[in-house]
PyMOL Python script that loads the backbone (N, CA, C, O; Angstrom):
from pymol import cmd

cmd.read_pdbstr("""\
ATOM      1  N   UNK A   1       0.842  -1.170   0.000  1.00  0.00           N
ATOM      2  CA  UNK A   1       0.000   0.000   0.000  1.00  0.00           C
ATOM      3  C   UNK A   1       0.892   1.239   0.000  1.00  0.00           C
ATOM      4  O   UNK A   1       1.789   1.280   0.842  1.00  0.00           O
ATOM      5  N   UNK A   2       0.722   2.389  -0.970  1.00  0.00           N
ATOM      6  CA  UNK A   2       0.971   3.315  -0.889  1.00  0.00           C
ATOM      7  C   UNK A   2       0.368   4.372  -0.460  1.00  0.00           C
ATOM      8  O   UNK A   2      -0.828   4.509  -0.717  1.00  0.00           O
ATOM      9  N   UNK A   3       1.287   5.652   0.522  1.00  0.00           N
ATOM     10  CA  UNK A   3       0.012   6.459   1.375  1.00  0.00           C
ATOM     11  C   UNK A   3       0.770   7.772   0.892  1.00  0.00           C
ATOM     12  O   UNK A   3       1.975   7.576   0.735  1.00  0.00           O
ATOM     13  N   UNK A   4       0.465   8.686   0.701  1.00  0.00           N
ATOM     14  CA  UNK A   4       1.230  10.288   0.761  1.00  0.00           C
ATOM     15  C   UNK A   4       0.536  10.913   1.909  1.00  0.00           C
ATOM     16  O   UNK A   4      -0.518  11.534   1.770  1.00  0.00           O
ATOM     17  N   UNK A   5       1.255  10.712   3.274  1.00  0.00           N
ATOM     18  CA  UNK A   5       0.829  11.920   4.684  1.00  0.00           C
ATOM     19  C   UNK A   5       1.416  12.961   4.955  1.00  0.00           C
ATOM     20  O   UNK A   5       2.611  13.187   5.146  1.00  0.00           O
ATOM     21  N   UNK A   6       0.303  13.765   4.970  1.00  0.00           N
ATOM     22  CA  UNK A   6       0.559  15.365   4.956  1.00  0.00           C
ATOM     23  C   UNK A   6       0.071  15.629   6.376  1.00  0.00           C
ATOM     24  O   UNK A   6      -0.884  15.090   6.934  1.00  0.00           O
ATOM     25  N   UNK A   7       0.916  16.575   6.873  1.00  0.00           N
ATOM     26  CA  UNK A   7       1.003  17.251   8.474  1.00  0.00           C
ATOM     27  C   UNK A   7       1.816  17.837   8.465  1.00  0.00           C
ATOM     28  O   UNK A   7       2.886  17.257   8.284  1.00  0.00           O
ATOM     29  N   UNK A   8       1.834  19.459   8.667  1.00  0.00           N
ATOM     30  CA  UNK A   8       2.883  20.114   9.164  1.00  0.00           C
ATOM     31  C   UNK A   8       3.704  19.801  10.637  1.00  0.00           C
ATOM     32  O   UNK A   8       4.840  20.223  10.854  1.00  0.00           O
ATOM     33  N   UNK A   9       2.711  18.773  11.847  1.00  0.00           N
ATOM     34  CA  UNK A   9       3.614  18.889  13.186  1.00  0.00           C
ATOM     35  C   UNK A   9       4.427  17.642  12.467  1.00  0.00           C
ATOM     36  O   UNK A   9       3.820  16.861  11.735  1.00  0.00           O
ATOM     37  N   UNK A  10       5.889  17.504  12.734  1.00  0.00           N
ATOM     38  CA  UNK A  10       7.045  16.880  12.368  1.00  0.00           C
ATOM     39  C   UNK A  10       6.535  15.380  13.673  1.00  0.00           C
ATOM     40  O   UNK A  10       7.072  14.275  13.595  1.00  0.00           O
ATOM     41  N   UNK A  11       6.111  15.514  14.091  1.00  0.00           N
ATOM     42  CA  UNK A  11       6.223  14.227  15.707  1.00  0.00           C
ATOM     43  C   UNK A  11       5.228  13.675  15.251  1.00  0.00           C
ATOM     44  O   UNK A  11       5.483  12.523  14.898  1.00  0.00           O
ATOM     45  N   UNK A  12       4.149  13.990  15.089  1.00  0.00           N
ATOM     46  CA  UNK A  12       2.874  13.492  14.110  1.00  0.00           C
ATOM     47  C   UNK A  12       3.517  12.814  13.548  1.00  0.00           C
ATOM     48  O   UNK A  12       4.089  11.779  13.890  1.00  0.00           O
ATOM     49  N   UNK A  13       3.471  13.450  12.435  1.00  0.00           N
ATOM     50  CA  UNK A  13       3.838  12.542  11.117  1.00  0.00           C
ATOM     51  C   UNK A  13       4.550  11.274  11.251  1.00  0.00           C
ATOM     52  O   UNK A  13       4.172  10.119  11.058  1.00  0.00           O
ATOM     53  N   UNK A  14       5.619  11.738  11.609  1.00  0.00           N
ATOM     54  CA  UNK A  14       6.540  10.292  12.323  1.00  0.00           C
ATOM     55  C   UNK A  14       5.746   9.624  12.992  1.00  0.00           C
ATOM     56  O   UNK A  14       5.279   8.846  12.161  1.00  0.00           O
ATOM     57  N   UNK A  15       5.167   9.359  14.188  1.00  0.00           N
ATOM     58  CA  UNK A  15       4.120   8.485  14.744  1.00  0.00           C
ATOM     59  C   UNK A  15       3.361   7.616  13.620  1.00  0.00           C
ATOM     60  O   UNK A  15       3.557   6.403  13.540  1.00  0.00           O
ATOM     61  N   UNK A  16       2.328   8.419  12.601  1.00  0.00           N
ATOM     62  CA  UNK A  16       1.432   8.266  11.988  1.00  0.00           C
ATOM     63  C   UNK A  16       2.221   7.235  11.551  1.00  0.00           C
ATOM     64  O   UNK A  16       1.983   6.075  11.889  1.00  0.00           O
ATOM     65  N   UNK A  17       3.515   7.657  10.538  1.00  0.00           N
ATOM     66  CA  UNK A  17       4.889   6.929   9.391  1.00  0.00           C
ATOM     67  C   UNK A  17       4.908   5.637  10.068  1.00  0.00           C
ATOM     68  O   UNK A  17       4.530   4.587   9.549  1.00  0.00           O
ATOM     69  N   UNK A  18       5.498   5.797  11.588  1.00  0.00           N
ATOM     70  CA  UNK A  18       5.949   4.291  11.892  1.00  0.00           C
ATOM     71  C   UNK A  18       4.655   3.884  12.098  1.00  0.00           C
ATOM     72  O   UNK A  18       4.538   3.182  11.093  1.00  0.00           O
ATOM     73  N   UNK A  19       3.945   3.831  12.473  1.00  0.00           N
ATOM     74  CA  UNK A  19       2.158   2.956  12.484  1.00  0.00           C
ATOM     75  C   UNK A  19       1.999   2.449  11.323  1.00  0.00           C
ATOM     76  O   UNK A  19       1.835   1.231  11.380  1.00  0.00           O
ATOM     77  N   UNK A  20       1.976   2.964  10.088  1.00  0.00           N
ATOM     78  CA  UNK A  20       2.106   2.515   8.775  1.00  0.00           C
ATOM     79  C   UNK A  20       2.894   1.538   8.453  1.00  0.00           C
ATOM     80  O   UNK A  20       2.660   0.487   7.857  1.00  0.00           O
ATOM     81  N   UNK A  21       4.181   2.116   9.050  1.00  0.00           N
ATOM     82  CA  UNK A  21       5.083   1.154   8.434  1.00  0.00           C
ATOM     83  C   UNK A  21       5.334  -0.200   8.899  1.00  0.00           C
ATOM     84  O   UNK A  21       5.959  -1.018   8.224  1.00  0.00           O
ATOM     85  N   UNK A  22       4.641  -0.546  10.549  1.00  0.00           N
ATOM     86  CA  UNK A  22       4.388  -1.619  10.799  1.00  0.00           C
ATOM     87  C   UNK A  22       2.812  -1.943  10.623  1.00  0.00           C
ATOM     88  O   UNK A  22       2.292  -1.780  11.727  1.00  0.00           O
ATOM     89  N   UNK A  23       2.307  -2.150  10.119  1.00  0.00           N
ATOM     90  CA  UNK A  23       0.884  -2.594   9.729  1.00  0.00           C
ATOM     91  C   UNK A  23       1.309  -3.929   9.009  1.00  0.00           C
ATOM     92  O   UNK A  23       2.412  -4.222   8.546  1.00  0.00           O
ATOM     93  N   UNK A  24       0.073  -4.704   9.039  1.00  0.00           N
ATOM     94  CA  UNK A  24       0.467  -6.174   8.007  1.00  0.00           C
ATOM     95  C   UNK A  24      -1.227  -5.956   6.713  1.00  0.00           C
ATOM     96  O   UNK A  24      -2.442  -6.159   6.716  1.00  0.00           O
ATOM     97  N   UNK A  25      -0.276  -5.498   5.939  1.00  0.00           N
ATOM     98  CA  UNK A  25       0.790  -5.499   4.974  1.00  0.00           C
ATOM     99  C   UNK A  25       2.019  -4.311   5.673  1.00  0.00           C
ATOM    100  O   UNK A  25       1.523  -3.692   6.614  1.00  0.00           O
ATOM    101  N   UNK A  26       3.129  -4.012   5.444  1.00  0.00           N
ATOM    102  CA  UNK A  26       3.505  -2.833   5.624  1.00  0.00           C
ATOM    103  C   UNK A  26       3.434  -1.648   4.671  1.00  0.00           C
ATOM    104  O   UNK A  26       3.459  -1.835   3.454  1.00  0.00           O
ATOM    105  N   UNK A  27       3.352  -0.499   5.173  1.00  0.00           N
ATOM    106  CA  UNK A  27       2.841   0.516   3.779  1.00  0.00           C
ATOM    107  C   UNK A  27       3.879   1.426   3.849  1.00  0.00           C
ATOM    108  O   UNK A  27       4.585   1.874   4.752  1.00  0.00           O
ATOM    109  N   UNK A  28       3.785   1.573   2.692  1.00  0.00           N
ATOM    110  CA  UNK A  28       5.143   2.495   1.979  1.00  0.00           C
ATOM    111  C   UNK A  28       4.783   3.819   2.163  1.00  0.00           C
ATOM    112  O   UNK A  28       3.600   4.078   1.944  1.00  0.00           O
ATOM    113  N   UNK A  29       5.638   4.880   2.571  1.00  0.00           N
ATOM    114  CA  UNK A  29       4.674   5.923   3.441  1.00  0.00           C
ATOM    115  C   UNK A  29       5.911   7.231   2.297  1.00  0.00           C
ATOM    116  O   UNK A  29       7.114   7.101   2.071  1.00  0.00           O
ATOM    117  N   UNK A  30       5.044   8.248   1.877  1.00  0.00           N
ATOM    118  CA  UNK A  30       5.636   9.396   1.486  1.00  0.00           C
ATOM    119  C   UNK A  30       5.308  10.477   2.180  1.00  0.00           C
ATOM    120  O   UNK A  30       4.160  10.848   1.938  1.00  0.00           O
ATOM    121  N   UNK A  31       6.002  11.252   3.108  1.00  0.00           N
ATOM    122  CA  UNK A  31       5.303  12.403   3.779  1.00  0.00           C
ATOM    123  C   UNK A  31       5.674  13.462   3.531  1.00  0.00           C
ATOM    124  O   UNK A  31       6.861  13.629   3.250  1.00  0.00           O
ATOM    125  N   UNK A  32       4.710  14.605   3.557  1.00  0.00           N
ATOM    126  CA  UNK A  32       4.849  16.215   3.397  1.00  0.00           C
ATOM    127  C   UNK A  32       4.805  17.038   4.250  1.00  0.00           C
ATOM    128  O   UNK A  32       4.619  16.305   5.222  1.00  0.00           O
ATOM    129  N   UNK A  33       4.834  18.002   4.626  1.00  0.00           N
ATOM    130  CA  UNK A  33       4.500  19.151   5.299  1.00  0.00           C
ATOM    131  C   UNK A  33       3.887  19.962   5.158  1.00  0.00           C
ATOM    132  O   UNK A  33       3.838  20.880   5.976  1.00  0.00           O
ATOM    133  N   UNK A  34       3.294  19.936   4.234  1.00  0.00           N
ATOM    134  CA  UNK A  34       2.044  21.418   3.455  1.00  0.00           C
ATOM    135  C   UNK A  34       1.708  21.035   2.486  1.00  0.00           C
ATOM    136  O   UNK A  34       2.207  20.047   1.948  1.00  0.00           O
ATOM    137  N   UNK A  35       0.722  21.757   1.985  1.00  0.00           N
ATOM    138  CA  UNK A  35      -0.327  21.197   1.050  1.00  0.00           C
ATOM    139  C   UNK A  35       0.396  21.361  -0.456  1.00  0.00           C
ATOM    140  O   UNK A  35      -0.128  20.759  -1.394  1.00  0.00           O
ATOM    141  N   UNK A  36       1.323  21.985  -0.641  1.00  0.00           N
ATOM    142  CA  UNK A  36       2.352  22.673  -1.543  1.00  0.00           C
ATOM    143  C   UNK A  36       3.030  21.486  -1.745  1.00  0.00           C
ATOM    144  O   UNK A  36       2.723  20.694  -2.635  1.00  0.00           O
ATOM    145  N   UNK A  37       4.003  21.312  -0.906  1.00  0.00           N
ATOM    146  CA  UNK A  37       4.747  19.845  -1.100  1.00  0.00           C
ATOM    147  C   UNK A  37       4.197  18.670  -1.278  1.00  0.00           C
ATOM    148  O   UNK A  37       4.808  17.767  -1.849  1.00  0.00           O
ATOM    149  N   UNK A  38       2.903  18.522  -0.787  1.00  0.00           N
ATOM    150  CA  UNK A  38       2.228  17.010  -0.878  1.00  0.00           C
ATOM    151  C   UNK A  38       1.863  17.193  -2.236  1.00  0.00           C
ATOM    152  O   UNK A  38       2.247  16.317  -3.011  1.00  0.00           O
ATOM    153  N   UNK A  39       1.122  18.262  -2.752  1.00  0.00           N
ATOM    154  CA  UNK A  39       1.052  18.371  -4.585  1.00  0.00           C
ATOM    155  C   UNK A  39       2.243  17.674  -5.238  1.00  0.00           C
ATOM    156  O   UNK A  39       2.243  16.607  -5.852  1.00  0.00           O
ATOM    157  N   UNK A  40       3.418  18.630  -4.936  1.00  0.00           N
ATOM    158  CA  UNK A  40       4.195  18.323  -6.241  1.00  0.00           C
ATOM    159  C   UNK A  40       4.787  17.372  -5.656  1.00  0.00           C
ATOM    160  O   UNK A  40       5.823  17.306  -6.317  1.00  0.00           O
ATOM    161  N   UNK A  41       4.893  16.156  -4.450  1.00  0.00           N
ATOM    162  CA  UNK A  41       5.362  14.798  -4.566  1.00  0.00           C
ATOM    163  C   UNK A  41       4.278  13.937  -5.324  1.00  0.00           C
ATOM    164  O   UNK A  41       4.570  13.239  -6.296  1.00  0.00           O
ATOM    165  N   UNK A  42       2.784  14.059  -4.714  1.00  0.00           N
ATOM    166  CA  UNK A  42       1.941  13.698  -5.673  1.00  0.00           C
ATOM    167  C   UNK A  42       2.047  13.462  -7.470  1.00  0.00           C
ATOM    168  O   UNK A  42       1.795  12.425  -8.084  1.00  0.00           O
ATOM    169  N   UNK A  43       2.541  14.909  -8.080  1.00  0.00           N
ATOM    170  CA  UNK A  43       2.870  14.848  -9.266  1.00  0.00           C
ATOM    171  C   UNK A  43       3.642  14.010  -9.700  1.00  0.00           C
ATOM    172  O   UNK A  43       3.465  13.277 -10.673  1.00  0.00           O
ATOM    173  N   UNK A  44       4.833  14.086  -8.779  1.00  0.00           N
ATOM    174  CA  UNK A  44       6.260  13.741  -9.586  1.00  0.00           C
ATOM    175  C   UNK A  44       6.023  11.655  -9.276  1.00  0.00           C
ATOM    176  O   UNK A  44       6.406  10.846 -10.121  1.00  0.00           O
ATOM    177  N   UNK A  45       5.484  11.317  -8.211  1.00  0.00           N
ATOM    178  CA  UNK A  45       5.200  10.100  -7.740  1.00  0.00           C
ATOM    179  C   UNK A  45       3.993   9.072  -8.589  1.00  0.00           C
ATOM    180  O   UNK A  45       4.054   7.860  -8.798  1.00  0.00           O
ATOM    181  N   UNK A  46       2.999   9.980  -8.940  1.00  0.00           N
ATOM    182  CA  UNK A  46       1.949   9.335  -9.050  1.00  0.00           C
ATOM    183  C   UNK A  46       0.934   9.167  -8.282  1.00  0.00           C
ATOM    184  O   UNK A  46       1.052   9.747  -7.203  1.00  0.00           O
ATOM    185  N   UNK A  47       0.068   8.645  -8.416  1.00  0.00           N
ATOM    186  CA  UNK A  47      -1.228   7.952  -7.669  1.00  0.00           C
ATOM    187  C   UNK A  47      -0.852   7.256  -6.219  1.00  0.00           C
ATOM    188  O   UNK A  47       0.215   6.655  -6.098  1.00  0.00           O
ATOM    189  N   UNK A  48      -1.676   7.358  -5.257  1.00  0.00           N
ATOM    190  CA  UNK A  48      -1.251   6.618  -3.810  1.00  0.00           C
ATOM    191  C   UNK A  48      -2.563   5.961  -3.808  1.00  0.00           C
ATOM    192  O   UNK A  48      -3.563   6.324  -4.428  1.00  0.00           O
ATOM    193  N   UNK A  49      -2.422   4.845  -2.954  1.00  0.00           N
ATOM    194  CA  UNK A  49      -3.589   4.331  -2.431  1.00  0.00           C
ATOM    195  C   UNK A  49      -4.258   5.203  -1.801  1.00  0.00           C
ATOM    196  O   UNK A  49      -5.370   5.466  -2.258  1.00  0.00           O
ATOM    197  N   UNK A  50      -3.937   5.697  -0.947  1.00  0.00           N
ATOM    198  CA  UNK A  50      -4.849   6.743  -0.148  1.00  0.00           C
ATOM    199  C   UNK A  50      -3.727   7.645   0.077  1.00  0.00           C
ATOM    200  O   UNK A  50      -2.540   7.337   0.172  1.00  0.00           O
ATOM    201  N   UNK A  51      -4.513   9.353   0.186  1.00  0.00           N
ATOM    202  CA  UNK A  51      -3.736  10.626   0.822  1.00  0.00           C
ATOM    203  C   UNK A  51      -4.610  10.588   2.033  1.00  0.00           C
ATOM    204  O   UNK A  51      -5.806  10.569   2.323  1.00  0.00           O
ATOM    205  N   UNK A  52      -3.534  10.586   2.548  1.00  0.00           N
ATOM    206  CA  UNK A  52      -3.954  11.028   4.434  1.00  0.00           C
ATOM    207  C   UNK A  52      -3.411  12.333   4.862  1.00  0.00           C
ATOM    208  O   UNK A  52      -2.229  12.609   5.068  1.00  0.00           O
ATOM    209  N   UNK A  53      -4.884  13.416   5.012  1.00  0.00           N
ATOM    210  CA  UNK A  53      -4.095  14.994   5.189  1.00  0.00           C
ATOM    211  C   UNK A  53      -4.791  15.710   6.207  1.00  0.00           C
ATOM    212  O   UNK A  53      -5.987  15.908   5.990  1.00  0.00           O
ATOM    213  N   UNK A  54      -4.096  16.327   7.727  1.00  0.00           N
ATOM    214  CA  UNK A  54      -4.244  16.832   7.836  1.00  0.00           C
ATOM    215  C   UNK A  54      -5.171  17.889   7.630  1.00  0.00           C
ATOM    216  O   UNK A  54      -5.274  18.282   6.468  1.00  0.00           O
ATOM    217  N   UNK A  55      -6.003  18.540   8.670  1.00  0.00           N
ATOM    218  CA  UNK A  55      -6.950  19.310   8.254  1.00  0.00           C
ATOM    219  C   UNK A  55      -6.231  20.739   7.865  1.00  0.00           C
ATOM    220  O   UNK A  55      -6.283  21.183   6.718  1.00  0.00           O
ATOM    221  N   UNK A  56      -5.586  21.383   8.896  1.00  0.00           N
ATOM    222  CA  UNK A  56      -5.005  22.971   8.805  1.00  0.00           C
ATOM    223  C   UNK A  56      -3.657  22.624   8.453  1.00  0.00           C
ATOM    224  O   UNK A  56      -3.240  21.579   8.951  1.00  0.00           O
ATOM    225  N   UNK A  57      -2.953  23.212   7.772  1.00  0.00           N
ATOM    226  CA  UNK A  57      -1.590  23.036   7.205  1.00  0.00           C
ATOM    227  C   UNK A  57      -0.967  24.105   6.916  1.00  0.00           C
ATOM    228  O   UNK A  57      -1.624  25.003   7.441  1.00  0.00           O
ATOM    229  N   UNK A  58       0.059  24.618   6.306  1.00  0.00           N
ATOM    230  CA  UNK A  58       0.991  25.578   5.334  1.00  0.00           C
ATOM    231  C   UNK A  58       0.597  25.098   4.427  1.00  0.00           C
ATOM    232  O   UNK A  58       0.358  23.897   4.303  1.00  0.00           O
ATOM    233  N   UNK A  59       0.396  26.287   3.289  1.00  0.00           N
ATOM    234  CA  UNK A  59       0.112  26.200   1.913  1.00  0.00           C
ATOM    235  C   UNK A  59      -0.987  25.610   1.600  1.00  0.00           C
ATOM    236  O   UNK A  59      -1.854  26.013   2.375  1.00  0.00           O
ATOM    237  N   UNK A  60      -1.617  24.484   0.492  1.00  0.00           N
ATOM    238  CA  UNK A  60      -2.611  24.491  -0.278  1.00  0.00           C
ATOM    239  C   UNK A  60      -3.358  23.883   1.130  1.00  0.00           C
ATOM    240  O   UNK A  60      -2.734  22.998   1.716  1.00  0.00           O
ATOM    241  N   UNK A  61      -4.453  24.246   1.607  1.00  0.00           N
ATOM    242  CA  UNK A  61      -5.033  23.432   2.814  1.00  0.00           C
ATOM    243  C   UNK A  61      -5.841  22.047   2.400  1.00  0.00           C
ATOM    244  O   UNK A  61      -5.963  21.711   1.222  1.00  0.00           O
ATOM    245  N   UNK A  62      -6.276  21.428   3.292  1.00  0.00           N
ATOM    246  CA  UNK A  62      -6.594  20.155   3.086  1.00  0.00           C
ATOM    247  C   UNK A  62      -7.400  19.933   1.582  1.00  0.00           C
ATOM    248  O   UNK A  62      -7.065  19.158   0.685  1.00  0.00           O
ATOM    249  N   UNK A  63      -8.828  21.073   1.610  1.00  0.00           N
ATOM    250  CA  UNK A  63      -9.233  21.147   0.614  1.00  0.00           C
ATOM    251  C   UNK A  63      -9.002  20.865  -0.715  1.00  0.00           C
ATOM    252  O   UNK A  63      -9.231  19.984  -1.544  1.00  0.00           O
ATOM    253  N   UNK A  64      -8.255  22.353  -0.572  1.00  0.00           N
ATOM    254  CA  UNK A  64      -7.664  22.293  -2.231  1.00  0.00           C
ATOM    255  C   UNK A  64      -6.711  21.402  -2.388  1.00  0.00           C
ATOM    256  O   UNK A  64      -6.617  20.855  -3.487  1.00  0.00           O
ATOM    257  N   UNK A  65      -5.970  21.123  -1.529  1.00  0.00           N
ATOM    258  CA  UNK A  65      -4.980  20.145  -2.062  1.00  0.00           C
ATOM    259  C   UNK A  65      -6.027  18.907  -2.517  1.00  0.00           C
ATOM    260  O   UNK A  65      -5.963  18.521  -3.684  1.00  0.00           O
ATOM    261  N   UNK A  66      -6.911  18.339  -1.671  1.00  0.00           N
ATOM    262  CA  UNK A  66      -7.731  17.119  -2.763  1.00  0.00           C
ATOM    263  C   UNK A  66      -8.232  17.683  -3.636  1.00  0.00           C
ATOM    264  O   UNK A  66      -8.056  16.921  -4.587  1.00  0.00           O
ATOM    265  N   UNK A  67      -9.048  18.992  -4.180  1.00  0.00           N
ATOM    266  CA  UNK A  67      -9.369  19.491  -5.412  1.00  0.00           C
ATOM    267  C   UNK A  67      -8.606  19.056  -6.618  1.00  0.00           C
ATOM    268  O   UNK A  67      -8.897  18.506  -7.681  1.00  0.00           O
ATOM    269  N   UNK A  68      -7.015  19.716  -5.796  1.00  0.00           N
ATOM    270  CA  UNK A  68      -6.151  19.563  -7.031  1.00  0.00           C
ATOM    271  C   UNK A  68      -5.607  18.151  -7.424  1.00  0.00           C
ATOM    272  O   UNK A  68      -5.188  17.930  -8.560  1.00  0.00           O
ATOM    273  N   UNK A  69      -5.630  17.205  -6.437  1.00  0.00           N
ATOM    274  CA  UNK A  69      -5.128  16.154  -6.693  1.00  0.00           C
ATOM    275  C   UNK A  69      -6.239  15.235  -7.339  1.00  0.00           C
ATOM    276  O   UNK A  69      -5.804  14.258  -7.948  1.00  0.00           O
ATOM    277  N   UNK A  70      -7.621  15.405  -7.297  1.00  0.00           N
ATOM    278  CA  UNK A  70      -8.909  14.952  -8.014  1.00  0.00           C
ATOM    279  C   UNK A  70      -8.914  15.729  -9.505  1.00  0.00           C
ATOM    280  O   UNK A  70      -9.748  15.283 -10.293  1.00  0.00           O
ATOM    281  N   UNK A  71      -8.219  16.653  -9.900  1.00  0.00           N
ATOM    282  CA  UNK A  71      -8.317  17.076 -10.957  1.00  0.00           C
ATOM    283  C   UNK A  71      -7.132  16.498 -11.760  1.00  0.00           C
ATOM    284  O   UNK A  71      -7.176  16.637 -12.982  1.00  0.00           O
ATOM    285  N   UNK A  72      -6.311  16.005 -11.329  1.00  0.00           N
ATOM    286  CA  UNK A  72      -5.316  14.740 -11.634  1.00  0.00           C
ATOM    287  C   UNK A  72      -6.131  13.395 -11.968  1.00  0.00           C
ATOM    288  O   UNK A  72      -6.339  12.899 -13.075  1.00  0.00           O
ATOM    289  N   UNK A  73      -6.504  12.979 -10.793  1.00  0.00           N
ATOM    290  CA  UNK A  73      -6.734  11.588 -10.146  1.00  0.00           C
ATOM    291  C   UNK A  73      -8.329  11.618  -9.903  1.00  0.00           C
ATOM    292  O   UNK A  73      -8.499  11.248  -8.742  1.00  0.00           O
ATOM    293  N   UNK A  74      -9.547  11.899 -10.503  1.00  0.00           N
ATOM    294  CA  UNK A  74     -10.542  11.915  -9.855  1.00  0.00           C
ATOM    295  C   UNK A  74     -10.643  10.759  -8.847  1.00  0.00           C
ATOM    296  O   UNK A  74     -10.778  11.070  -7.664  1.00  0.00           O
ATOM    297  N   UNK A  75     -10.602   9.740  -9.110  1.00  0.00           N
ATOM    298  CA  UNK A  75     -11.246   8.556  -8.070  1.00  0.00           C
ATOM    299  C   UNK A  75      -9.887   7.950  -6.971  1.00  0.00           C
ATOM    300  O   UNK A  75      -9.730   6.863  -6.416  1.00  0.00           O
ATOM    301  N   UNK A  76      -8.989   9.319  -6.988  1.00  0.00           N
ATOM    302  CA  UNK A  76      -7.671   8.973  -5.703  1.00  0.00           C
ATOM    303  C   UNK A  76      -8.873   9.449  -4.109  1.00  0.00           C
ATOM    304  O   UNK A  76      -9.700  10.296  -3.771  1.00  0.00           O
ATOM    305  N   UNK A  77      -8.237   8.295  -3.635  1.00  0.00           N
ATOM    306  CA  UNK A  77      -8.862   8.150  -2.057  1.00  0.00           C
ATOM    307  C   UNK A  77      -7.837   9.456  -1.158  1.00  0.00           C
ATOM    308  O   UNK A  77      -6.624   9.665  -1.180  1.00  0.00           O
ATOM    309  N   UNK A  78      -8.697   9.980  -0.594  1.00  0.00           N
ATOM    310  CA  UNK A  78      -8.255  11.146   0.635  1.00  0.00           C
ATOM    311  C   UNK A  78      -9.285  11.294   1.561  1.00  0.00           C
ATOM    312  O   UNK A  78     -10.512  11.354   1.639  1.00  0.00           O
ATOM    313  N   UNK A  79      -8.300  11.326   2.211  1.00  0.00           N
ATOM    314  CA  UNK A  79      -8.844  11.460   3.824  1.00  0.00           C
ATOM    315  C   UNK A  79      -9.091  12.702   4.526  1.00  0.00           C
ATOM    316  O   UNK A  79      -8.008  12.895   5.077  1.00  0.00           O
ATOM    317  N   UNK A  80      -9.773  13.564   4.813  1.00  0.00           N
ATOM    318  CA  UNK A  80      -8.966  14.769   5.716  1.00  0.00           C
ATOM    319  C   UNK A  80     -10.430  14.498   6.743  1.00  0.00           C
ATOM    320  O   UNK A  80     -11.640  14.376   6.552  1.00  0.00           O
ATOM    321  N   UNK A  81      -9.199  14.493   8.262  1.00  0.00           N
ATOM    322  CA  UNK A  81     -10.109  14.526   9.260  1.00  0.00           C
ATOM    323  C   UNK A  81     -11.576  16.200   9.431  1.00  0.00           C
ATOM    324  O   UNK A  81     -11.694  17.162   8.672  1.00  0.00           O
ATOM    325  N   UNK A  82     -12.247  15.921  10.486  1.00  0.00           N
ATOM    326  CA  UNK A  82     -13.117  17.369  10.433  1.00  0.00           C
ATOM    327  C   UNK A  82     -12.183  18.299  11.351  1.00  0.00           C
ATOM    328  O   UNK A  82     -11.518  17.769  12.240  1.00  0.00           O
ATOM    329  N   UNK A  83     -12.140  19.475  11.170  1.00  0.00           N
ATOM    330  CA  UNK A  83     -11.732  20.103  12.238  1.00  0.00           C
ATOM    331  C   UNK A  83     -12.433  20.048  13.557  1.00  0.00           C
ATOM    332  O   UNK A  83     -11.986  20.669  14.521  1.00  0.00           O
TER     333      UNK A  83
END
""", "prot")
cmd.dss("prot")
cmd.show_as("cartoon", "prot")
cmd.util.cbc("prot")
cmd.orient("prot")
């Protein structure tokens, strides 16, 4: 499984990363920090099984960043919790 997780807190993310990365299956984890960077790894990467993002972030916020990544990918899976 491939995941792209977006969170600006750095301790998060890591938590979230290693949870992933021991899961059975284990999942291959790409992470960002803002909605900016999770785009253009998105681009340059491809399709993930699921984006897991953060609600409030730096740069494109949860939103638009799935806007933009559905205007790629319509039927890519994302997550963003509620505030």
């Amino acid at each position: 499984m491939r995941v792209l997780l977006v969170d600006d807190d750095r301790l998060l993310r890591a938590i979230i990363g290693k949870m992933l990365d021991h899961s059975q299956p284990a999942a291959s984890v790409d992470e960002a920090s803002d909605g900016d960077e999770a785009l253009r790894r998105y681009r340059e990467c491809g399709s993930y099984d699921i984006v897991l993002t953060d609600y409030d972030h730096p740069g494109l916020n949860s939103y638009l960043l799935a806007e933009a990544i559905r205007k790629q990918n319509p039927s890519q899976p994302t997550v963003i919790p509620q505030p």
